[in-house]
N, C-alpha and C positions, 0 to 999 in steps of 0.2 A: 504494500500500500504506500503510493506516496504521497510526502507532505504537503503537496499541491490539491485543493479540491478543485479551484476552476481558473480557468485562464482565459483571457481573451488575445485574442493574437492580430495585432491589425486592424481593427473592427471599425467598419467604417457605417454611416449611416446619420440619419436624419426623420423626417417628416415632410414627403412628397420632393421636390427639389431645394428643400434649404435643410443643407447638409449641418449634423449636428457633432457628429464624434468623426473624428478627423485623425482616421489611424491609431485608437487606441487600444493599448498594450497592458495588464496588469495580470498578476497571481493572486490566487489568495488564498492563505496557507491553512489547511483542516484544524479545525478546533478554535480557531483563533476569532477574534470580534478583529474586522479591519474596519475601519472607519474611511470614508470616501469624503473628500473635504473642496471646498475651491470657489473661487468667485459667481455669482449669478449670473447664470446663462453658459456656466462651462461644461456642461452637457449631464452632471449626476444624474438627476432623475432619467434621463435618456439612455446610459447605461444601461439601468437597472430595467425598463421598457427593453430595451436591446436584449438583455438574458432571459425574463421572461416571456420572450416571444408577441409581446406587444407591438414592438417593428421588427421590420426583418432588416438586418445589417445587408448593406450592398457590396459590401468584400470584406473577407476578415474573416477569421472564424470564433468560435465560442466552444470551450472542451469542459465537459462537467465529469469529475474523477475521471479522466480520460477518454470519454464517451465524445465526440462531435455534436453538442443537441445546436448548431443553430441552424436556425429556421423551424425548431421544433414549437408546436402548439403548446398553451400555456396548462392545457389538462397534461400533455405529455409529461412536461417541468413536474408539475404537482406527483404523478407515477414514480418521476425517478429519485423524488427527496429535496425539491427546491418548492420551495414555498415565497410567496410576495405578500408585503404589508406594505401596500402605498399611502404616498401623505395622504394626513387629513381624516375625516369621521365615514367610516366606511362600515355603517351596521345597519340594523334594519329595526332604527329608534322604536317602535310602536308594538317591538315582539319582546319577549323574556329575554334574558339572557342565556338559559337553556336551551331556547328557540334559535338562536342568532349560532349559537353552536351548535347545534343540529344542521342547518343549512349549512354553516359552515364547510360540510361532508359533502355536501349536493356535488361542489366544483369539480373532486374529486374520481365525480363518476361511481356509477353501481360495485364497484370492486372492490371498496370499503366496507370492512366489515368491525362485525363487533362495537359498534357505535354508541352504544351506551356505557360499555367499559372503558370507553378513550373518553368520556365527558364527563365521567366521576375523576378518573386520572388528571384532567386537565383543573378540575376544580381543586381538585387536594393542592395542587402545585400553587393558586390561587385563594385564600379561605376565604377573605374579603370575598371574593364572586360566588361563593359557594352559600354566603349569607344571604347573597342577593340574587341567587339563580331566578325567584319566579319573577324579581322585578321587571318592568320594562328598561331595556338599554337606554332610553331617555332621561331616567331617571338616573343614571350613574355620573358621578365627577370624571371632570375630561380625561385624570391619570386612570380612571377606573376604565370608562370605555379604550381607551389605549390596550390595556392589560386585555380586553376581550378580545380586542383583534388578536391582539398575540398571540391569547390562548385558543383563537381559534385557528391558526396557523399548525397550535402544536398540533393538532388532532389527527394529523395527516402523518406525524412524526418523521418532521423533516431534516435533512440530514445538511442544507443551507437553507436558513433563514435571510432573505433583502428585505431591509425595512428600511423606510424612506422616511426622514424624517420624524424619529418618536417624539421628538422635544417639544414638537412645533403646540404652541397654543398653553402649554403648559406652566403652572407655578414653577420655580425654581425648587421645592420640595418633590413636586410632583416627577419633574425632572429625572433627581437624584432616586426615586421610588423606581421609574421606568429603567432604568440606568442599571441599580440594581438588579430587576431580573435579568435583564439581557446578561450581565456579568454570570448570575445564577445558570442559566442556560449554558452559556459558555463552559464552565466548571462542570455540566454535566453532558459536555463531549458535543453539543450541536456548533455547527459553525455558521459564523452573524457576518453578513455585509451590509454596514450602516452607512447610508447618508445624511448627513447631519451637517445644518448651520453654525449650531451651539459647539462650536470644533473646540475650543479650549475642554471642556466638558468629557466630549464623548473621547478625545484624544486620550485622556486619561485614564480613562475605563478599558483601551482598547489595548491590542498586543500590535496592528500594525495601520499603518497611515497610507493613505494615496492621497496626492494631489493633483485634481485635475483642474488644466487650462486650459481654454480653447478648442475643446475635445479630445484632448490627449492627458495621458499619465504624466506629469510632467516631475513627477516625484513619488517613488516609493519606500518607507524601512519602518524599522521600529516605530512605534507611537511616540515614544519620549523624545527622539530622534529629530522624529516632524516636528514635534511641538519648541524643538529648542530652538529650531533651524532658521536664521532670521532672513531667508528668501521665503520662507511662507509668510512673514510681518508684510511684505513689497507685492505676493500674488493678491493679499486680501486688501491691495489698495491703501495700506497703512493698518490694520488691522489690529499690528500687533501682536500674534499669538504669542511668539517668542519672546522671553521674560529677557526682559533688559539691562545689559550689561552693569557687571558690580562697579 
């Protein structure tokens, strides 16, 4: 088994003729949270579209443990252990929470089984949801509907989780809540590709950094590495990540 779970080689693409990843390149290494970092409009969320099959890359490939999935359908992704949490409130506010994980399985396709032992398992890992299984999703705090996407991601027991954006909307408590589990997941062998604004944050929670500009890798290594690096203060337009010389 090697330390690589996915790669993209090249990977060129967009939305109709306005081209958006421009030849990019990255690894990301099994077990690990890699964080994806970089100026607005330098293509993250299109990536993460690019892997699960949301666009099809026009040259370039994508290798998932060694597999070729691109151009692969997003139920295919879901079959082979990649799982997607895109930005923003993605639930079905007016049903339970036991309900919202239950469809959860739909995308999945008929070949999931045992679907009520993977919704108790999902709740254990969650208690707080497990108090609030019959409630309606509308009724939950925004870190709390966070946590339900997530956990309804786990249900499929995926073996990469993308998630795009956990921070986004959130208190800074809530944050550090969201932050934790993913850490927790990590620690229990799944592997995280996160896109994230909140980059000093999630940098630190993580084992490896990318920075993307202009649709390319423009930097990859260690998380503390990126975060010290003061060519990422200059990509984020003055941003500053990099702590300031003594």
């Amino acid at each position: 088994m090697t330390e690589t779970i996915l790669e993209l080689d090249d990977v060129v693409g967009g939305y109709g003729r306005i081209t958006i990843l421009n030849g990019c390149s990255f690894k990301v290494r099994r077990g690990a949270i890699t964080t994806v970092i970089g100026p607005n409009g330098a293509g993250k969320s299109t990536v993460f579209k690019a892997i699960f099959g949301l666009i099809r890359p026009s040259s370039g490939r994508i290798r998932f443990d060694g597999t070729d999935i691109t151009g692969w359908s997003p139920r295919q992704l879901l079959e082979a252990g990649i799982v997607y949490v895109p930005q923003g409130r993605n639930l079905f506010p007016e049903l339970s929470v036991r309900h919202n994980l239950e469809l959860g399985t739909v995308a999945a396709g008929p070949g999931i089984r045992d679907v009520g032992a993977r919704i108790e398992r999902a709740l254990d890992r969650f208690p707080i949801l497990r108090q609030k299984a019959d409630q309606q999703a509308s009724t939950l705090s925004g870190g709390q509907q966070k946590q339900l996407e997530i956990m309804r991601g786990l249900l499929l027991d995926p073996r990469l989780i993308l998630i795009d954006e956990p921070s986004i909307g959130l208190s800074p408590l809530l944050v550090q809540e969201t932050f934790a589990i993913l850490t927790e997941l990590r620690d229990q062998g799944v592997t995280i590709l996160m896109v994230e604004q909140n980059a000093r944050s999630a940098l630190q929670i993580s084992d490896e950094g990318i920075v993307l500009e202009l649709g390319r890798a423009r930097m990859q290594g260690p998380a503390d590495e990126i975060l010290r690096d003061p060519r990422v203060g200059q990509l984020f337009l003055g941003g500053g990540l990099a702590e300031p010389a003594a």
